[in-house]
PyMOL Python script that loads the backbone (N, CA, C, O; Angstrom):
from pymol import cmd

cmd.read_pdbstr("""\
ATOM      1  N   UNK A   1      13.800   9.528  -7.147  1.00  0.00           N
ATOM      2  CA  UNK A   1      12.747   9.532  -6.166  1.00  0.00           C
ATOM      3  C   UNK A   1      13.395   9.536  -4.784  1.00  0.00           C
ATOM      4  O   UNK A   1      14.323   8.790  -4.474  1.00  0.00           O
ATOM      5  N   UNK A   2      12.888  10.347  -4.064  1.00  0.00           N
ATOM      6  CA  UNK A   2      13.392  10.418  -2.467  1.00  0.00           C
ATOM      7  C   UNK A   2      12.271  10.341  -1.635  1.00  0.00           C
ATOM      8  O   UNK A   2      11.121  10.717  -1.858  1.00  0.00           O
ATOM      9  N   UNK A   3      12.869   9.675  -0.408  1.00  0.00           N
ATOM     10  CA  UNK A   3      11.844   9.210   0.578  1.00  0.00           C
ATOM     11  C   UNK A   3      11.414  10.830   1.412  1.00  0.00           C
ATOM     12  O   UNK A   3      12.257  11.657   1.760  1.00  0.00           O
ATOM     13  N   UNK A   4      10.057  10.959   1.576  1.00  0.00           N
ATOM     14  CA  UNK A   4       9.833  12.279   2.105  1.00  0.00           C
ATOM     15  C   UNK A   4       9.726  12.275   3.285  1.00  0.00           C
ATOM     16  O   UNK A   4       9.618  13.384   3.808  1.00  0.00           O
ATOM     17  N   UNK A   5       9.715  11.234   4.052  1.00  0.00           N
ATOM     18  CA  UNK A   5       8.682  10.637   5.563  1.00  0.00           C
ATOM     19  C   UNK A   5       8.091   9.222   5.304  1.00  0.00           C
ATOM     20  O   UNK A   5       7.861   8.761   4.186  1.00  0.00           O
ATOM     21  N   UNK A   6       7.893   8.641   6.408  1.00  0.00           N
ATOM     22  CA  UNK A   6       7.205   7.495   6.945  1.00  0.00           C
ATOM     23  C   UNK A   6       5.894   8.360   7.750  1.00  0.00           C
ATOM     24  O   UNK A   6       5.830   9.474   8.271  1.00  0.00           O
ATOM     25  N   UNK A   7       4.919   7.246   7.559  1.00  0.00           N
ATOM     26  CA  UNK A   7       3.800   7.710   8.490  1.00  0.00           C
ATOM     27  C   UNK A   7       4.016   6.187   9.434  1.00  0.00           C
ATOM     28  O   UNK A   7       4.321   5.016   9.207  1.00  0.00           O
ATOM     29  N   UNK A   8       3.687   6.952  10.473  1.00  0.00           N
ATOM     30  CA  UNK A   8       3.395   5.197  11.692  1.00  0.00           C
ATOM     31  C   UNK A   8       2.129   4.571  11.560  1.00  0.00           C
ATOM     32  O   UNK A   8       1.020   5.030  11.288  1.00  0.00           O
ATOM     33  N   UNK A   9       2.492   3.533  11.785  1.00  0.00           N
ATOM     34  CA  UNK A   9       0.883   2.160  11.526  1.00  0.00           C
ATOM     35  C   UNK A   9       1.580   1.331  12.663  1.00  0.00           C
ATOM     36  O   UNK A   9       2.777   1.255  12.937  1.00  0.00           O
ATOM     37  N   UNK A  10       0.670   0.830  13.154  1.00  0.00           N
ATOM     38  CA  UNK A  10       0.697  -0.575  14.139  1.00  0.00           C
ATOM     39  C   UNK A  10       0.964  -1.382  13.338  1.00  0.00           C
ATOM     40  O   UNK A  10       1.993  -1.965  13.678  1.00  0.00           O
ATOM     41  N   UNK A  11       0.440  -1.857  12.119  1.00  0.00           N
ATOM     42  CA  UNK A  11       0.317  -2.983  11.253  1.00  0.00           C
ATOM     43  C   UNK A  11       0.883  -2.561   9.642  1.00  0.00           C
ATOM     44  O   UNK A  11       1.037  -3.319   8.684  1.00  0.00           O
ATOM     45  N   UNK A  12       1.032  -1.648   9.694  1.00  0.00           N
ATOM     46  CA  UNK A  12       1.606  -1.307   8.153  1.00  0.00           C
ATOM     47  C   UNK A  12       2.625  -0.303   7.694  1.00  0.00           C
ATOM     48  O   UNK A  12       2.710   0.821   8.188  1.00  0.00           O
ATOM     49  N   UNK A  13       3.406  -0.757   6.716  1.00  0.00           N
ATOM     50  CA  UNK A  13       4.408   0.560   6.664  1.00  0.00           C
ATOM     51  C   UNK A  13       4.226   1.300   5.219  1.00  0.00           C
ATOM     52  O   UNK A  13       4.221   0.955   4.037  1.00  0.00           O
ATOM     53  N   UNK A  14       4.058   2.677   6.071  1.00  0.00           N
ATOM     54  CA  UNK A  14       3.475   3.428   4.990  1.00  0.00           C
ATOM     55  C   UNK A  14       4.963   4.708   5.140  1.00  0.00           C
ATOM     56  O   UNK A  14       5.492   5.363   6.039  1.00  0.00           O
ATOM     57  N   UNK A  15       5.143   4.489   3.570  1.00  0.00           N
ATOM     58  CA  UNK A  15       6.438   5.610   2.822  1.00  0.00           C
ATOM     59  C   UNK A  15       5.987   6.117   1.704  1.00  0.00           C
ATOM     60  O   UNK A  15       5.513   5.682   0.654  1.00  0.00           O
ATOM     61  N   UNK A  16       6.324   7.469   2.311  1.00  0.00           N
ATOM     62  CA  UNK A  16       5.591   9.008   1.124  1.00  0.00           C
ATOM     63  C   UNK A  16       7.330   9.171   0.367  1.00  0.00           C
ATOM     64  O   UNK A  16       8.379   9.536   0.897  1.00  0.00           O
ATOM     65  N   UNK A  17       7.072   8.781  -0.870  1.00  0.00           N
ATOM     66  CA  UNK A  17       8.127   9.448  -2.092  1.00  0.00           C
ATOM     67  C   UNK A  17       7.528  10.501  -2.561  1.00  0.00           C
ATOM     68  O   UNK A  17       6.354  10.834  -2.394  1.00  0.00           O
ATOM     69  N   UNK A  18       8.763  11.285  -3.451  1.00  0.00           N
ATOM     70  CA  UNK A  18       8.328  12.255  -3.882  1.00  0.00           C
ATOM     71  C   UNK A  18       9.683  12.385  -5.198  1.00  0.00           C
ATOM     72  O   UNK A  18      10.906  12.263  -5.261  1.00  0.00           O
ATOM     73  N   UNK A  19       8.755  12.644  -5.924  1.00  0.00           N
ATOM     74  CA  UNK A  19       9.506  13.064  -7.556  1.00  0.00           C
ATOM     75  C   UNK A  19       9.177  14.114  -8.342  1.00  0.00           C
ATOM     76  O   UNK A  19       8.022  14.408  -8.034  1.00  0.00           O
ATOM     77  N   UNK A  20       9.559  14.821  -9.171  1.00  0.00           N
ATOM     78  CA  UNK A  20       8.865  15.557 -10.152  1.00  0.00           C
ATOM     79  C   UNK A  20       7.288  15.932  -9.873  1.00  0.00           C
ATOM     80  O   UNK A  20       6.388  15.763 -10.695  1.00  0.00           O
ATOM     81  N   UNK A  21       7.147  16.422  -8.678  1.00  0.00           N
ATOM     82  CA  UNK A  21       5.570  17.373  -8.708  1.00  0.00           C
ATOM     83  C   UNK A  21       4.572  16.060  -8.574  1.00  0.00           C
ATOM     84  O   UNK A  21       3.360  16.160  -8.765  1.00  0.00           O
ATOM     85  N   UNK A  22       5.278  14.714  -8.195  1.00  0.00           N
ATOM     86  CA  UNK A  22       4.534  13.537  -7.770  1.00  0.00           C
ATOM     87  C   UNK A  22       4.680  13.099  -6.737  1.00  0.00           C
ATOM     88  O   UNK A  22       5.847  13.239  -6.370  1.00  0.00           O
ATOM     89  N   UNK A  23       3.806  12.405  -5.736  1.00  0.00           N
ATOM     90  CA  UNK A  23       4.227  11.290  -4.692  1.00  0.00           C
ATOM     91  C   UNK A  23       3.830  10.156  -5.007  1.00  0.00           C
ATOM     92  O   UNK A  23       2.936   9.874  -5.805  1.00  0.00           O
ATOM     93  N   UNK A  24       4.615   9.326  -4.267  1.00  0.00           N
ATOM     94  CA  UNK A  24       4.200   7.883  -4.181  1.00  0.00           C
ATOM     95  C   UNK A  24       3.957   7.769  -2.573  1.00  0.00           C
ATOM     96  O   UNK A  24       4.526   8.398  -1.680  1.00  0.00           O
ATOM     97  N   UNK A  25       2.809   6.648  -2.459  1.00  0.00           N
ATOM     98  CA  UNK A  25       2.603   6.372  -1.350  1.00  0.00           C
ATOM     99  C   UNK A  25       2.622   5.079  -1.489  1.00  0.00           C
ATOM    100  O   UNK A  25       1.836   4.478  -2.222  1.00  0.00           O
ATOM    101  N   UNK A  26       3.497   4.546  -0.819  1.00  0.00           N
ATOM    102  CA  UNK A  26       3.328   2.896  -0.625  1.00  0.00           C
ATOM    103  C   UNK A  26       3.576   2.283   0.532  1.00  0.00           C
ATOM    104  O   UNK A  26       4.476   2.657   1.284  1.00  0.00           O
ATOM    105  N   UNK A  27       2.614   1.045   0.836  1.00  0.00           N
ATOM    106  CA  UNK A  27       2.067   1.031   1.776  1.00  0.00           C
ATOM    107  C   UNK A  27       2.218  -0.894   1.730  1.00  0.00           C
ATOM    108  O   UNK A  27       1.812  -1.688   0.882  1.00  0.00           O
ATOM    109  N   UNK A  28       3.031  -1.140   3.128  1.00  0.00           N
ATOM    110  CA  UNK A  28       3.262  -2.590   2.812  1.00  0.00           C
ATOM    111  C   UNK A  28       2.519  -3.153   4.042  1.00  0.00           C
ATOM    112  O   UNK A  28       2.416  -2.502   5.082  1.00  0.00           O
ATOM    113  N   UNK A  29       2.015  -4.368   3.884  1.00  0.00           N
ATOM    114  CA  UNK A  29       2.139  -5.448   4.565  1.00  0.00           C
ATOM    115  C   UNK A  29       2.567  -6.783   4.545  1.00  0.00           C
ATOM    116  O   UNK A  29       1.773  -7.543   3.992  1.00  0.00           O
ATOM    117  N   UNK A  30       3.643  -7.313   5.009  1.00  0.00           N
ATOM    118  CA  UNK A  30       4.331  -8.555   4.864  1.00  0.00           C
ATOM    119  C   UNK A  30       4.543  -8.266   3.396  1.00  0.00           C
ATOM    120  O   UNK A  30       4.704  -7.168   2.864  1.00  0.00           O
ATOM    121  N   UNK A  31       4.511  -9.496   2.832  1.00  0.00           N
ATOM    122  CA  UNK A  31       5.007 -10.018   1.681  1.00  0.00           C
ATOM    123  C   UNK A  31       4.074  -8.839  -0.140  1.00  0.00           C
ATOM    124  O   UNK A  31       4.445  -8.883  -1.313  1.00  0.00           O
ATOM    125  N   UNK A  32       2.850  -7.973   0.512  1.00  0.00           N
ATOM    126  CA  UNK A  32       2.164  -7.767  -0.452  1.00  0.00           C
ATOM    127  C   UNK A  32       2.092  -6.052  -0.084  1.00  0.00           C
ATOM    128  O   UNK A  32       1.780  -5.513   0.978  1.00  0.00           O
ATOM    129  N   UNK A  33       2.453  -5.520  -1.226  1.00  0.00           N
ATOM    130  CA  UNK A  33       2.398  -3.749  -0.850  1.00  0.00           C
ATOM    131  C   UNK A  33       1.298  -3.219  -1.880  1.00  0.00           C
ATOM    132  O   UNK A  33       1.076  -3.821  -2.930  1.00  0.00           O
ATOM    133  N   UNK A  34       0.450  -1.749  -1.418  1.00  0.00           N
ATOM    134  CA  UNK A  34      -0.363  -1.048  -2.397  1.00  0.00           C
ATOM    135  C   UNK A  34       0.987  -0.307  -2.374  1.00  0.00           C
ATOM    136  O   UNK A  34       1.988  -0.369  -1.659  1.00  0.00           O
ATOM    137  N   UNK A  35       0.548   0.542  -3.627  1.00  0.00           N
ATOM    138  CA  UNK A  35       0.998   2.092  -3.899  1.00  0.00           C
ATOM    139  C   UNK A  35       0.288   2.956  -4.801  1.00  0.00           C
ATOM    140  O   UNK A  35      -0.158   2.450  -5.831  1.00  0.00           O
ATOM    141  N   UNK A  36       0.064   4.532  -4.513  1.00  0.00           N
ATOM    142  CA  UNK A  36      -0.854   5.611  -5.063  1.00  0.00           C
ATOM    143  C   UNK A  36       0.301   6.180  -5.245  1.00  0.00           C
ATOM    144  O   UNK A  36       1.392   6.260  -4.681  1.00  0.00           O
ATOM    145  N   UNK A  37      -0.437   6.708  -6.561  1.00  0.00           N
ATOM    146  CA  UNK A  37       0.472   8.099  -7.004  1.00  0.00           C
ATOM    147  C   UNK A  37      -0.417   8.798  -7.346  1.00  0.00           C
ATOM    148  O   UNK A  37      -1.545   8.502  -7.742  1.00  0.00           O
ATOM    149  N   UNK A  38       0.266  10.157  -7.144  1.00  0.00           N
ATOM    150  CA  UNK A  38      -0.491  11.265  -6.337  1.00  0.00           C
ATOM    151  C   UNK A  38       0.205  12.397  -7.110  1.00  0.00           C
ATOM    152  O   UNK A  38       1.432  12.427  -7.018  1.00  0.00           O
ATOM    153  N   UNK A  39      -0.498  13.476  -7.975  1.00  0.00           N
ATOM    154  CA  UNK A  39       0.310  14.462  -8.523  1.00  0.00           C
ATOM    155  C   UNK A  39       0.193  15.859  -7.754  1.00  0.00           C
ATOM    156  O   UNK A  39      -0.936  16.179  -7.381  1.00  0.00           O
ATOM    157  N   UNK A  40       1.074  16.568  -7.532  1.00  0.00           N
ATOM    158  CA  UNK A  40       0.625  17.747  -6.792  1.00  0.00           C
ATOM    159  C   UNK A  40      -0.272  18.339  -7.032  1.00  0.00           C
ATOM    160  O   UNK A  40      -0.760  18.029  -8.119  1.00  0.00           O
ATOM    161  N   UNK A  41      -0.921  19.331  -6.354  1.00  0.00           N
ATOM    162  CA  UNK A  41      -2.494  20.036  -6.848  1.00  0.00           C
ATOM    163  C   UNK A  41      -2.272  21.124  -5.417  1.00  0.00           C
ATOM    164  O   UNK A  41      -1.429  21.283  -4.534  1.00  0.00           O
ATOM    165  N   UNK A  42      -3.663  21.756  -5.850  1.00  0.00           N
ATOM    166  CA  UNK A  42      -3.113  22.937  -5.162  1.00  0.00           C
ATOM    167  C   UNK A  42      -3.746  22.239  -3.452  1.00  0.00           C
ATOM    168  O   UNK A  42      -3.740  22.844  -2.381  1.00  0.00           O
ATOM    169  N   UNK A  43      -4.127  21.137  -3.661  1.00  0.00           N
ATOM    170  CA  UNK A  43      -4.605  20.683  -2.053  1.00  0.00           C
ATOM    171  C   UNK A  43      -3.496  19.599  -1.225  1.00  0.00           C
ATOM    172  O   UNK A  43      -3.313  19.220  -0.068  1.00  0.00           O
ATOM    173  N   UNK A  44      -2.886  19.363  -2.609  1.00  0.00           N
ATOM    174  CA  UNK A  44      -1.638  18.724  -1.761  1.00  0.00           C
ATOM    175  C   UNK A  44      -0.271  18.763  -2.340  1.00  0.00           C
ATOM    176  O   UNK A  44       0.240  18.159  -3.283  1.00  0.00           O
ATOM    177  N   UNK A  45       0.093  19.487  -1.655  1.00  0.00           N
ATOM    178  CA  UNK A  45       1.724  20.079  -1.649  1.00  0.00           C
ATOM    179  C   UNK A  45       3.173  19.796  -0.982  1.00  0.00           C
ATOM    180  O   UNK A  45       4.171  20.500  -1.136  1.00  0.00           O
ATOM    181  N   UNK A  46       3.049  18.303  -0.006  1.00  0.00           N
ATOM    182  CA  UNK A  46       3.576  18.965   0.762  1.00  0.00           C
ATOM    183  C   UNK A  46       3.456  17.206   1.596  1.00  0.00           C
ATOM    184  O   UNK A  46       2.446  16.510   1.491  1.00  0.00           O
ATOM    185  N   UNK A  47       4.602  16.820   2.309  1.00  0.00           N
ATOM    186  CA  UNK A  47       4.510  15.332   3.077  1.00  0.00           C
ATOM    187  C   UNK A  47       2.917  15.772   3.931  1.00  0.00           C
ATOM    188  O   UNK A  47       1.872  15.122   3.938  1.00  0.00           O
ATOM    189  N   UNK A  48       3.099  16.571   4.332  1.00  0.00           N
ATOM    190  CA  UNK A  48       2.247  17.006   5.482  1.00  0.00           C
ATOM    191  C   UNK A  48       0.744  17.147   5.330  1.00  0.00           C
ATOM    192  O   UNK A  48      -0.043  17.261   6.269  1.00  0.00           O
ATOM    193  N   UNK A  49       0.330  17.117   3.608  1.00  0.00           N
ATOM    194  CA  UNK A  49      -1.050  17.347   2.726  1.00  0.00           C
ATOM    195  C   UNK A  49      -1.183  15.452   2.584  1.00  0.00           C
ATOM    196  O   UNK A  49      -2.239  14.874   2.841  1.00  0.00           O
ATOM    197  N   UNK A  50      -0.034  14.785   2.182  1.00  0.00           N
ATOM    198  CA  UNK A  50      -0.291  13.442   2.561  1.00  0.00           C
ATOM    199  C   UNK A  50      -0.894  12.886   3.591  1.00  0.00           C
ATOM    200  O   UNK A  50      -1.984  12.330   3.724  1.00  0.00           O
ATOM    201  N   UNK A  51       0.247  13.193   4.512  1.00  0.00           N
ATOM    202  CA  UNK A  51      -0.116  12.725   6.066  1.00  0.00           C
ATOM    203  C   UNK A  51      -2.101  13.058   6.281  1.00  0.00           C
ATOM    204  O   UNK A  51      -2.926  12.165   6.469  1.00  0.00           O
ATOM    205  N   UNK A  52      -2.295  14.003   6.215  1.00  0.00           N
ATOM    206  CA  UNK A  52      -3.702  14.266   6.577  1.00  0.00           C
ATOM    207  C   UNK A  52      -4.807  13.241   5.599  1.00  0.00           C
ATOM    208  O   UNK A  52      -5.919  12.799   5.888  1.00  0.00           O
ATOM    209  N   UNK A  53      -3.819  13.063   4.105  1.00  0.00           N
ATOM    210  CA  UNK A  53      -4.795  12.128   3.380  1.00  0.00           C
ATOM    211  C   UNK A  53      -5.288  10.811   3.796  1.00  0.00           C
ATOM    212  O   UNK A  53      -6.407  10.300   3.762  1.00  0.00           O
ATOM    213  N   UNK A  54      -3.786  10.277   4.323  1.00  0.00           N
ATOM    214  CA  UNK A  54      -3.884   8.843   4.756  1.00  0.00           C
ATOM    215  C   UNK A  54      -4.705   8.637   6.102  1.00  0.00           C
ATOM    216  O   UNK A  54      -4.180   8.189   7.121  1.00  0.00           O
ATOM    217  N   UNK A  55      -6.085   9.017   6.008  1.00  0.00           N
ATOM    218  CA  UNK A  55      -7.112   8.773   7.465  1.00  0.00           C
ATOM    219  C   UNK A  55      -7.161   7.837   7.725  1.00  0.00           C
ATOM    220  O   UNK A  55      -6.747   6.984   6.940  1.00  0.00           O
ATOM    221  N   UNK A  56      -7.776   7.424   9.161  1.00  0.00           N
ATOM    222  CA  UNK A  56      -8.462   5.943   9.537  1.00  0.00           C
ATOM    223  C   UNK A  56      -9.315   5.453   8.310  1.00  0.00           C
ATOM    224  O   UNK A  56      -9.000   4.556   7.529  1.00  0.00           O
ATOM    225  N   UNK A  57     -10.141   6.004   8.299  1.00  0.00           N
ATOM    226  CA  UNK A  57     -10.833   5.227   6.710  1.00  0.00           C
ATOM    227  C   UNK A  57     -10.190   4.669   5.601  1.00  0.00           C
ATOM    228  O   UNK A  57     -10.369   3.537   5.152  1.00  0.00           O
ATOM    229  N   UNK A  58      -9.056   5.959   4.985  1.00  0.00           N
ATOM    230  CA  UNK A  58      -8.528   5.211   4.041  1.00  0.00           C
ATOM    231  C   UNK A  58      -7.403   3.831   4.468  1.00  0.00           C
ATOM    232  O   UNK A  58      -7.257   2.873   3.708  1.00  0.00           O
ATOM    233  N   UNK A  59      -6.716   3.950   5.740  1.00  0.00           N
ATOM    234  CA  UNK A  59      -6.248   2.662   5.947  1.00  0.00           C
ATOM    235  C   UNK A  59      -6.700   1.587   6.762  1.00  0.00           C
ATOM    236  O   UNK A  59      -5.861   0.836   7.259  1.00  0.00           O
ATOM    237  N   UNK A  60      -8.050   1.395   6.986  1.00  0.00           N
ATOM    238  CA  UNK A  60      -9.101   0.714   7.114  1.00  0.00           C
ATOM    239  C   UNK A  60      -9.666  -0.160   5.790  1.00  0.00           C
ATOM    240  O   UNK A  60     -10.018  -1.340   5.790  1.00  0.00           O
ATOM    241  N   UNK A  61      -9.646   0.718   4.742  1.00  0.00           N
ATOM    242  CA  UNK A  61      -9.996   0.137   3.486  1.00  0.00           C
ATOM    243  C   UNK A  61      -8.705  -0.604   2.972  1.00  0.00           C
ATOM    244  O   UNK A  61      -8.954  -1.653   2.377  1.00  0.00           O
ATOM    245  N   UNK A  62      -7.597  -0.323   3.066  1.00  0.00           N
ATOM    246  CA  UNK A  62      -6.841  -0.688   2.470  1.00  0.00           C
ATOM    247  C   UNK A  62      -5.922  -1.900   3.554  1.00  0.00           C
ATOM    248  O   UNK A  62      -4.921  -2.495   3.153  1.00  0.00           O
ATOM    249  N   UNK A  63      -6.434  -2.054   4.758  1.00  0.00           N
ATOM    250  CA  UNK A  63      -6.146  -3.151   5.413  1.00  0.00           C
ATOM    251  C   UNK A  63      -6.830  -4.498   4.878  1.00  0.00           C
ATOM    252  O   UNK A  63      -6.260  -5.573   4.691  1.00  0.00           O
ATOM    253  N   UNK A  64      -8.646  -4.090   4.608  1.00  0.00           N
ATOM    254  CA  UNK A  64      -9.315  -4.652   3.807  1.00  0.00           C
ATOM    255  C   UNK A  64      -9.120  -5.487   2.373  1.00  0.00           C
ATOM    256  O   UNK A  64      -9.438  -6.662   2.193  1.00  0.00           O
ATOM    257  N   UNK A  65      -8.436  -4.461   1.269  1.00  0.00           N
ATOM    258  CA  UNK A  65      -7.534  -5.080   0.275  1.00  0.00           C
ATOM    259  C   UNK A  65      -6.252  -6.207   0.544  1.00  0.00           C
ATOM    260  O   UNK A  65      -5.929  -7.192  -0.119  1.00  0.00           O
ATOM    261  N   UNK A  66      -5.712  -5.674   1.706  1.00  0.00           N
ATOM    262  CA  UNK A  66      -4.491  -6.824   2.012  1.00  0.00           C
ATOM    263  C   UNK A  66      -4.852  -7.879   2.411  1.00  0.00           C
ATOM    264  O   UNK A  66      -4.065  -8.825   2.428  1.00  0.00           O
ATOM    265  N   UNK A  67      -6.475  -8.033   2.950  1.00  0.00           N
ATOM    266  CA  UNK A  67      -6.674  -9.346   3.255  1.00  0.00           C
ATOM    267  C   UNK A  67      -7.148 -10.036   2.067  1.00  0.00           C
ATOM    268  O   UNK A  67      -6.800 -11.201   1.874  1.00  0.00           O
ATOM    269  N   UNK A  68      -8.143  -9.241   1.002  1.00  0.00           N
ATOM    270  CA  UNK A  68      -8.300  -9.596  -0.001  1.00  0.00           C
ATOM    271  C   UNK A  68      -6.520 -10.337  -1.017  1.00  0.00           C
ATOM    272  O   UNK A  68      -6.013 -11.414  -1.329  1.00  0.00           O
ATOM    273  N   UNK A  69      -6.338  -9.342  -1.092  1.00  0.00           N
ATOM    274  CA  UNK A  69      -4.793 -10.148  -1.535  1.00  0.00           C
ATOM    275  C   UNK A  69      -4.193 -11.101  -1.210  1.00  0.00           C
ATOM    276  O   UNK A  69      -3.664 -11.880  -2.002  1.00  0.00           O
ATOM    277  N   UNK A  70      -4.172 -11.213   0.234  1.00  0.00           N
ATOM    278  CA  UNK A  70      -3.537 -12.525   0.809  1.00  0.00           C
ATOM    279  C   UNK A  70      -4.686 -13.683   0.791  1.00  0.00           C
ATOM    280  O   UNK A  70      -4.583 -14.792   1.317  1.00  0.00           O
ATOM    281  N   UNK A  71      -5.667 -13.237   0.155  1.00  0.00           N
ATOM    282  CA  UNK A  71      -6.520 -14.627  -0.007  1.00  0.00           C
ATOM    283  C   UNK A  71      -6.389 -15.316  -1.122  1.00  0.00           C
ATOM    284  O   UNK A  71      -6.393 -16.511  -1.419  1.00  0.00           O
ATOM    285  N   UNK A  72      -6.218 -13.850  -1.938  1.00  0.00           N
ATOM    286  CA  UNK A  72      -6.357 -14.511  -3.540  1.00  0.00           C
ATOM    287  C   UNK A  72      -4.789 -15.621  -3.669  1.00  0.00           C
ATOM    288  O   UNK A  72      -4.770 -16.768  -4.114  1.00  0.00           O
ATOM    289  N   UNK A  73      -3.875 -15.007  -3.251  1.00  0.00           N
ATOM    290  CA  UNK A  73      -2.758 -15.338  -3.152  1.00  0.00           C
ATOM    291  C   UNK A  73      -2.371 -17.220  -2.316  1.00  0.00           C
ATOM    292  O   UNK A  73      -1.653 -18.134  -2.721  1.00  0.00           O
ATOM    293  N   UNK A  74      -3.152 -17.105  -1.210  1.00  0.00           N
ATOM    294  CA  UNK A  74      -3.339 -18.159  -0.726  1.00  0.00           C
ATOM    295  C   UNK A  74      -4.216 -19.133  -1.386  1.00  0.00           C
ATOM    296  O   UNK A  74      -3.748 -20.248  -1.154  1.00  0.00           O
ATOM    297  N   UNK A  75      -5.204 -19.214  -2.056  1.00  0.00           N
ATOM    298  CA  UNK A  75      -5.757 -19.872  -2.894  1.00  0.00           C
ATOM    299  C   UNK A  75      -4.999 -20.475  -4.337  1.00  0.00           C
ATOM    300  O   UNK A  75      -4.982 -21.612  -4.809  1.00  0.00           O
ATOM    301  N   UNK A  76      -4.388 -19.189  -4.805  1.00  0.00           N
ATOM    302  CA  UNK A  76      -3.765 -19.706  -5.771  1.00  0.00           C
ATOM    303  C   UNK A  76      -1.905 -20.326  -5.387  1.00  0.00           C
ATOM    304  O   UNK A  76      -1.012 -20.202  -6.225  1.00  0.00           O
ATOM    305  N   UNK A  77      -1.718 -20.846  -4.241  1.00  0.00           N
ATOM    306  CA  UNK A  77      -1.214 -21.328  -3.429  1.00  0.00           C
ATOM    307  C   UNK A  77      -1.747 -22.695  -3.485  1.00  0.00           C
ATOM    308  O   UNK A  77      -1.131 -23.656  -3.945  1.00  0.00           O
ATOM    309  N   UNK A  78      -2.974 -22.725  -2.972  1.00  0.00           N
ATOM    310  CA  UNK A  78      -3.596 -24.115  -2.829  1.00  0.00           C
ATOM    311  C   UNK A  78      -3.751 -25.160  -4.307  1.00  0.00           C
ATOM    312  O   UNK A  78      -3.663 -26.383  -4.410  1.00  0.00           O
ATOM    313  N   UNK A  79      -4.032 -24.018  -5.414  1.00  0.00           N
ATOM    314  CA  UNK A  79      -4.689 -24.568  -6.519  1.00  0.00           C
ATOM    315  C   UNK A  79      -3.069 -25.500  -6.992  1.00  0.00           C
ATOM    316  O   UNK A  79      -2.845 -26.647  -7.379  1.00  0.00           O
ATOM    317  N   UNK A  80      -2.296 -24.421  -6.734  1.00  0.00           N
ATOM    318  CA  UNK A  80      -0.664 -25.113  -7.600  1.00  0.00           C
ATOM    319  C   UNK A  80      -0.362 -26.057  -7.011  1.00  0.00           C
ATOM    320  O   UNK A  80      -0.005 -27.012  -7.701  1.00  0.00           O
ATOM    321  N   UNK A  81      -0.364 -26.253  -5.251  1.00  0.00           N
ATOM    322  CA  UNK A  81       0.032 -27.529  -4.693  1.00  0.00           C
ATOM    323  C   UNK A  81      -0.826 -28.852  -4.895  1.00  0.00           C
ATOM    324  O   UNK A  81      -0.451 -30.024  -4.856  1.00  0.00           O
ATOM    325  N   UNK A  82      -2.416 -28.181  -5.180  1.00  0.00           N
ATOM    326  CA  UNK A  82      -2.835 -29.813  -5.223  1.00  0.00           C
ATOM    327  C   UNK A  82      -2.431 -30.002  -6.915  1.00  0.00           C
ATOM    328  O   UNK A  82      -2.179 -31.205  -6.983  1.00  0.00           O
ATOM    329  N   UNK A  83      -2.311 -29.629  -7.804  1.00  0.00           N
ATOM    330  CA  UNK A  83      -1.783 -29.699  -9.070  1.00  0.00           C
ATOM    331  C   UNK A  83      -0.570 -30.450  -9.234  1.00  0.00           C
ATOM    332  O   UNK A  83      -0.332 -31.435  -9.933  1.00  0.00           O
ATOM    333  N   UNK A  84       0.139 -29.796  -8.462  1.00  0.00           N
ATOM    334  CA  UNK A  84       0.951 -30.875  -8.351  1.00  0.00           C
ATOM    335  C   UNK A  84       1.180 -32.132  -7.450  1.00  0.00           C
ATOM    336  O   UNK A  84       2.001 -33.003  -7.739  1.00  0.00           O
ATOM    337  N   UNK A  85       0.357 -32.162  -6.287  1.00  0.00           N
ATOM    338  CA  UNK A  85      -0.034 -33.386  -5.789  1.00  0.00           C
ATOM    339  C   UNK A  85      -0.678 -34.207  -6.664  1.00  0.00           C
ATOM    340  O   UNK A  85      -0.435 -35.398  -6.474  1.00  0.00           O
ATOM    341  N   UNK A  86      -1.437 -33.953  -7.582  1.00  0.00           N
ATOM    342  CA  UNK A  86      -2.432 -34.482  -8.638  1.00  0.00           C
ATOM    343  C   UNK A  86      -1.204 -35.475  -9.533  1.00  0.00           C
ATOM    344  O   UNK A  86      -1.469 -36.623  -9.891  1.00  0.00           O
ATOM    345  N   UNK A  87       0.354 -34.710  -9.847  1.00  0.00           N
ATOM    346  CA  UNK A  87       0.637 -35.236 -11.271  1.00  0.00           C
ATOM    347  C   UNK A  87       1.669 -36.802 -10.168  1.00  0.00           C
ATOM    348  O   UNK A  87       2.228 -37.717 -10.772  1.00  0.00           O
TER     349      UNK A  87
END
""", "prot")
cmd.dss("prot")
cmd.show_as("cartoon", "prot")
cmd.util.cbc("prot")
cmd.orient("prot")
């Protein structure tokens, strides 16, 4: 797998791989990353068919998930420490 490009984010780092007629897109914030995989087609070919995928919307939604994540994550944070405050 080779890195094809970075796209820029204020808040997130987003890296387009590419393998065998596939990409990966993965997409970090802090400590918790998404990633899509993406098979070529005849609409996307190309870093540059990515780039246009990754809109304001879709990383709007997926800023959305990272907060979801870092909640679930923080909770189950909370649950283990009082657990063990408990024993």
């Amino acid at each position: 797998m080779r890195v094809l490009g970075v796209i820029p984010h204020q808040f997130l780092k987003i890296t387009v791989f590419g393998m065998n007629m596939k990409y990966t897109v993965k997409i970090e914030m802090g400590q918790m990353e998404i990633t899509y995989k993406i098979r070529e087609s005849e609409n996307i070919k190309s870093f540059d068919d990515i780039d246009k995928l990754i809109d304001e919307q879709f990383l709007n939604e997926n800023l959305s998930h990272f907060t979801t994540m870092f909640n679930s994550m923080e909770k189950a944070f909370e649950r283990h420490t009082s657990e063990e405050d408990a024993s």
